[in-house]
Structures are given as structure tokens and as C-alpha cells.
N, CA, C and O of each residue as an XYZ file, in Angstrom:
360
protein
N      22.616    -20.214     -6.465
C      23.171    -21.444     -6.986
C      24.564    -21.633     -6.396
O      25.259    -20.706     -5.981
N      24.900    -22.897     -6.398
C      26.176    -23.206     -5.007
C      27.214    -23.999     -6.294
O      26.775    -24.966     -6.916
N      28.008    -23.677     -6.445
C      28.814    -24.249     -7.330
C      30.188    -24.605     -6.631
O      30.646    -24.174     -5.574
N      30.783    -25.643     -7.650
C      32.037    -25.846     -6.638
C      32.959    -24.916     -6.387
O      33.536    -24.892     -5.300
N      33.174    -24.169     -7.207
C      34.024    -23.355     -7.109
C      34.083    -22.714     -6.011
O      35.066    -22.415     -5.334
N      32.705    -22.459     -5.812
C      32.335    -21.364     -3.841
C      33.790    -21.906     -3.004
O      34.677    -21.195     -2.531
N      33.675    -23.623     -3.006
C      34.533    -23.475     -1.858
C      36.051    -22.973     -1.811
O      36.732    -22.834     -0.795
N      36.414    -22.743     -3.074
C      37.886    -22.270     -2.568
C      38.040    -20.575     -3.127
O      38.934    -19.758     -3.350
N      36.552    -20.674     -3.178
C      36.643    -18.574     -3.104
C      36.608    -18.336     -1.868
O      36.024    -19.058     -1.060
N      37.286    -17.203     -1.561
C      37.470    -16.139     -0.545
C      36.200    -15.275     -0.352
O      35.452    -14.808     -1.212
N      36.138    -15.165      1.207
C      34.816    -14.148      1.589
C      34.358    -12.881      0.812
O      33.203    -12.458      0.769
N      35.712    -12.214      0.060
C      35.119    -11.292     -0.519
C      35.028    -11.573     -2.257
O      34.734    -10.667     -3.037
N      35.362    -13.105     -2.728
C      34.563    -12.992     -3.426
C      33.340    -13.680     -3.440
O      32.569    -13.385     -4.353
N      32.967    -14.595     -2.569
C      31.602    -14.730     -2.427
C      31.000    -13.328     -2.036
O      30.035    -13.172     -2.784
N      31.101    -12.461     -1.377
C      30.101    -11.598     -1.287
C      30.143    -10.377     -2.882
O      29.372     -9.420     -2.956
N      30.872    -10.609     -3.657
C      31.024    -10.395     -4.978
C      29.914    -10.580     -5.684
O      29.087     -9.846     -6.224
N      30.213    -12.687     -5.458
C      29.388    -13.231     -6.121
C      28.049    -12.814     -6.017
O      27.509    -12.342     -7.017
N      27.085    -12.971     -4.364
C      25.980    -12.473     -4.152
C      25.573    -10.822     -4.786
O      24.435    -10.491     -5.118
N      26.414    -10.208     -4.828
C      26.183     -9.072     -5.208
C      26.154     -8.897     -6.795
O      25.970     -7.812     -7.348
N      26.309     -9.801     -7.285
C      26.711    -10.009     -8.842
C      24.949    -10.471     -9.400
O      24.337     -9.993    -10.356
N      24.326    -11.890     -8.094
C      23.706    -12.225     -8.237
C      22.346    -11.305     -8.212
O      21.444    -11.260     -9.048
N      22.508    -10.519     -6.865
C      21.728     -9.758     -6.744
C      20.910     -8.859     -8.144
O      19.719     -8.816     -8.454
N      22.277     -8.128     -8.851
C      21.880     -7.541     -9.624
C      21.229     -8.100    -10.812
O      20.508     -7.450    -11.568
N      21.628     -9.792    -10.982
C      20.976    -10.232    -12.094
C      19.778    -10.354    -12.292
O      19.101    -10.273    -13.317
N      19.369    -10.701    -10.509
C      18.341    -10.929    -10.122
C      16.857     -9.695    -10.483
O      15.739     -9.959    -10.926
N      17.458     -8.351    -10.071
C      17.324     -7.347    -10.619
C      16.688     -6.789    -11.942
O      15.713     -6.078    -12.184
N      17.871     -7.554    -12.867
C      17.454     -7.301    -14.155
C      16.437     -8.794    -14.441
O      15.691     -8.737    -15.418
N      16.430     -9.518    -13.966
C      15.197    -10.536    -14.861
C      14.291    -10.425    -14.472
O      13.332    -10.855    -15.114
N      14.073     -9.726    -13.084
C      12.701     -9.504    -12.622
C      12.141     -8.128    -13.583
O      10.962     -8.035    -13.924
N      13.231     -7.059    -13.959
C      12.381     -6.032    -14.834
C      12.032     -6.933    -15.678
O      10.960     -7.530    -15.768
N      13.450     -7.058    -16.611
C      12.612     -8.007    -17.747
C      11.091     -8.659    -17.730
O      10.177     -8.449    -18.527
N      11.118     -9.644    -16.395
C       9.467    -10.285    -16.686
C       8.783     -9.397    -16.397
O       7.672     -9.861    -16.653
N       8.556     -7.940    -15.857
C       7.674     -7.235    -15.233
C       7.494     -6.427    -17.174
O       6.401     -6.249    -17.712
N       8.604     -6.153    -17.708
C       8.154     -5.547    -19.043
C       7.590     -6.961    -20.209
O       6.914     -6.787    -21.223
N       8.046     -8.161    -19.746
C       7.295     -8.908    -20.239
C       5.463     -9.363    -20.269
O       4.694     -9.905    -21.062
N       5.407     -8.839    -19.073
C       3.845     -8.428    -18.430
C       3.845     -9.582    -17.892
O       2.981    -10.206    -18.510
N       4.433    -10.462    -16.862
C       4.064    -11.377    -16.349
C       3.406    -11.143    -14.812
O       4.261    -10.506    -14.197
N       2.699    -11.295    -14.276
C       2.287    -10.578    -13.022
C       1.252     -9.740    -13.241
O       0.828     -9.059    -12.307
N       0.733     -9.667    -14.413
C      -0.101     -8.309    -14.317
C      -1.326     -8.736    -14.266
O      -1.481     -9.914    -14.586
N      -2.575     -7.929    -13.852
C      -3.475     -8.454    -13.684
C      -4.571     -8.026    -15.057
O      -4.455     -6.939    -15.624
N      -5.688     -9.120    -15.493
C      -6.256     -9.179    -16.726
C      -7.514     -8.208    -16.357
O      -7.822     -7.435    -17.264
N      -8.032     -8.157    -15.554
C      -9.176     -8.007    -15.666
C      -9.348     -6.329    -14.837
O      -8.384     -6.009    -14.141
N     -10.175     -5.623    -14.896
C     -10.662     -4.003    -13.853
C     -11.112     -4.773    -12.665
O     -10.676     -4.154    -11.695
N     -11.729     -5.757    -12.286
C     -12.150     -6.025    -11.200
C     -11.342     -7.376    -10.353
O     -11.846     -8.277     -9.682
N      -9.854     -7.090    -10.701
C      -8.950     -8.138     -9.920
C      -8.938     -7.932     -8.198
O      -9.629     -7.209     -7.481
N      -7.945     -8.804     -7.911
C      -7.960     -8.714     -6.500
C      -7.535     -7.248     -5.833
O      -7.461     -7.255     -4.604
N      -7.254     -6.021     -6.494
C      -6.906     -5.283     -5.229
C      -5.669     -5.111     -5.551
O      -5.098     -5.632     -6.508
N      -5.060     -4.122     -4.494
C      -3.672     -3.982     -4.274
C      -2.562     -5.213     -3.668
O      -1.341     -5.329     -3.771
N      -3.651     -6.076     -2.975
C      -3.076     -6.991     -2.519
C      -2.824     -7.898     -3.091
O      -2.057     -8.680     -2.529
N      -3.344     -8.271     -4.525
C      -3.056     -9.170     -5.192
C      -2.355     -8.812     -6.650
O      -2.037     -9.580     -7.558
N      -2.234     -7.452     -6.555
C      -0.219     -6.241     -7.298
C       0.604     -6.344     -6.183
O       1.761     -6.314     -6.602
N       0.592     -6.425     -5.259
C       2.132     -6.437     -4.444
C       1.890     -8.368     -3.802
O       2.677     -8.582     -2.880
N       1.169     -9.390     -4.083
C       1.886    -10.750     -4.218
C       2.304    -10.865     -5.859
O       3.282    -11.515     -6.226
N       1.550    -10.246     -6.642
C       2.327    -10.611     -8.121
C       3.538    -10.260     -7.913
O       4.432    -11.096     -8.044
N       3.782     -9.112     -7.591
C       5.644     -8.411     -7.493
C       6.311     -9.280     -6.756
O       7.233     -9.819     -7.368
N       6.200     -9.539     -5.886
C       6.675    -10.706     -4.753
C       6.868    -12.336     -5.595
O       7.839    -13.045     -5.329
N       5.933    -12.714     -6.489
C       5.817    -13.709     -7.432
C       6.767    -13.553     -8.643
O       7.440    -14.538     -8.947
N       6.890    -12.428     -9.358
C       7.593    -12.276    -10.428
C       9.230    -12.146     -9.612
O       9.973    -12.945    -10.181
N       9.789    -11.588     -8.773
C      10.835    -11.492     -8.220
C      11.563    -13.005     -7.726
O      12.759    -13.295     -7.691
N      10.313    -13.866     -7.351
C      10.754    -15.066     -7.209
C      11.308    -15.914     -8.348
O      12.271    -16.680     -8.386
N      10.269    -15.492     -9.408
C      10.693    -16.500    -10.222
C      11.863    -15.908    -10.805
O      12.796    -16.649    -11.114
N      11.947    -14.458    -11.027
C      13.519    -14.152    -11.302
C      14.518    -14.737    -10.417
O      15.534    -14.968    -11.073
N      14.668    -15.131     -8.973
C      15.356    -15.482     -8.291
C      15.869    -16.913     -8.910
O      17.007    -17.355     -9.069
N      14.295    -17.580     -9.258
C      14.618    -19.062     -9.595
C      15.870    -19.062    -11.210
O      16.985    -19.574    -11.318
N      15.055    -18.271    -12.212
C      15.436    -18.120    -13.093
C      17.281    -18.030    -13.123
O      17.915    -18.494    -14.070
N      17.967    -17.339    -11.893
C      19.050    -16.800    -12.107
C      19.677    -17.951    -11.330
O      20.762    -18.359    -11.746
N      19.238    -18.424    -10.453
C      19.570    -19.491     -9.849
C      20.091    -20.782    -10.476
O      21.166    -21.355    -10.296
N      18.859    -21.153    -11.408
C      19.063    -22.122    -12.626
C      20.388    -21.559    -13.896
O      20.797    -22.285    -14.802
N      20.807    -20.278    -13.668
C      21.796    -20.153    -14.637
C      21.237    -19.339    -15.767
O      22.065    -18.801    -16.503
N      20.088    -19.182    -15.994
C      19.298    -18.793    -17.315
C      19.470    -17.667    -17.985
O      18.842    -17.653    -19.044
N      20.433    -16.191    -17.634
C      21.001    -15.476    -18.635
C      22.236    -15.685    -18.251
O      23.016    -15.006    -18.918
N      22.930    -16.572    -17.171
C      24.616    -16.229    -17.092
C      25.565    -14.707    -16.772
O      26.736    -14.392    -16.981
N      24.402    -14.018    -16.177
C      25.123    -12.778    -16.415
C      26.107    -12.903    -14.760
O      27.019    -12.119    -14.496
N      25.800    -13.688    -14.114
C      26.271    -13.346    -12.453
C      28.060    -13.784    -12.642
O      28.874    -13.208    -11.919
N      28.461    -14.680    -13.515
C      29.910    -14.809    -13.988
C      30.339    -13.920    -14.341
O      31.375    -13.468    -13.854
N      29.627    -13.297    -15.413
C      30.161    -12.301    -15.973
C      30.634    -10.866    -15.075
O      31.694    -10.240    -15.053
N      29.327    -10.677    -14.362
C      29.552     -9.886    -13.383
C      30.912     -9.914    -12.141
O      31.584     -9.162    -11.436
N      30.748    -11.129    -12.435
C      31.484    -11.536    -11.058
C      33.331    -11.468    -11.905
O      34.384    -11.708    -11.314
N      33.222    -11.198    -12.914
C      34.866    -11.535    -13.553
C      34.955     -9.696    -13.593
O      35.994     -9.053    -13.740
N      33.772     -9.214    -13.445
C      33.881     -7.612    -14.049
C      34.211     -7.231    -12.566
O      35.309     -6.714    -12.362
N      33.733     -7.347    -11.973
C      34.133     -6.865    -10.170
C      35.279     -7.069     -9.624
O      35.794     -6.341     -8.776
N      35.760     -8.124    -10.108
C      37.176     -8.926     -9.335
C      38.030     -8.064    -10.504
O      38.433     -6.958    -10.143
N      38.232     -8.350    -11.420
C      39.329     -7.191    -12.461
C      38.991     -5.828    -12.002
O      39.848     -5.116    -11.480
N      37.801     -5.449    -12.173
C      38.182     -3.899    -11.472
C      38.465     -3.779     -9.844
O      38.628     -2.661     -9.356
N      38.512     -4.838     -9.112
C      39.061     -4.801     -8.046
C      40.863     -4.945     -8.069
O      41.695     -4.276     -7.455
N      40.991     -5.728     -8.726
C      42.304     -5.745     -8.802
C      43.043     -4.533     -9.455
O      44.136     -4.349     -8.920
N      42.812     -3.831    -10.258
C      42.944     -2.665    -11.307
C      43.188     -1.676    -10.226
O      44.208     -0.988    -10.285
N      42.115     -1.501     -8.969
C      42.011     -0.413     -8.077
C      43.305     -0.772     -7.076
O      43.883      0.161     -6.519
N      43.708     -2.043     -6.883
C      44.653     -2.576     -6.037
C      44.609     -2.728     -4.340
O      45.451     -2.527     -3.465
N      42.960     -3.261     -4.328
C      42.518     -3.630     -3.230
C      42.851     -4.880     -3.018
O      42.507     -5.442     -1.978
């Protein structure tokens, strides 16, 4: 997600940010994976190949999910990185 703010952050905190994102990204994809979204219903589903496009599917929609803003954690993250950056006196 591209917000205004991007433009008058500095390179290292956009790559903050992505890294903030990353991890959110992270956690909503466990989340839906312990939510059981992706999983397959039946003993005679598609195969392995159709468990590694679900994973590929559930990761997306975490992507979308974090993208849209939907737990807020990538701010948060992103205020926790920059204070302990500053704290360290980089």
C-alpha cells in the first residue's frame, strides 16, 4: 500500500516500511493457514499440486489483506523499528 507519506520518507525508512510489511504479511498468512483457509476437504483432492497453489493462494490474500490495511500492524511496526533505530544511534 503506497501512502503519502512514502514520499517524503527516506530510503531507509521505506525499506523499514517493506520490512515491517513483510512481517505482517507473515503473520496473516499463519493466521489464515490456522484459520484453515486453503485446506483441502476431501482424501481424494488434487495432489500436492493443488497444497502448494493453496499456500501460494492463502499468502496472496494475506498480501491483499495487509495491503488494504486490515490488522494495521505495519505502522506499528514501522514506529517500533525507527525508535529502536534511533535508541541504537544509527
Amino acid at each position: 500500500m503506497i501512502t503519502n507519506s512514502q514520499f517524503s520518507e527516506t530510503p531507509r525508512i521505506q525499506e523499514m516500511r517493506k520490512t515491517a510489511q513483510k512481517l505482517e504479511t507473515t503473520f496473516a498468512t499463519e493466521m489464515l493457514k490456522a484459520a484453515g483457509v486453503g485446506k483441502q476437504f476431501s482424501s481424494m483432492g488434487g495432489g500436492i499440486g493443488e497444497e502448494q497453489l493453496s499456500s501460494f493462494l492463502v499468502e496472496m490474500q494475506a498480501t491483499a489483506m495487509v495491503d488494504a490495511g486490515a490488522f494495521g500492524l505495519t505502522e506499528t511496526l514501522l514506529q517500533s523499528l525507527i525508535k529502536m533505530e534511533n535508541q541504537n544511534g544509527e
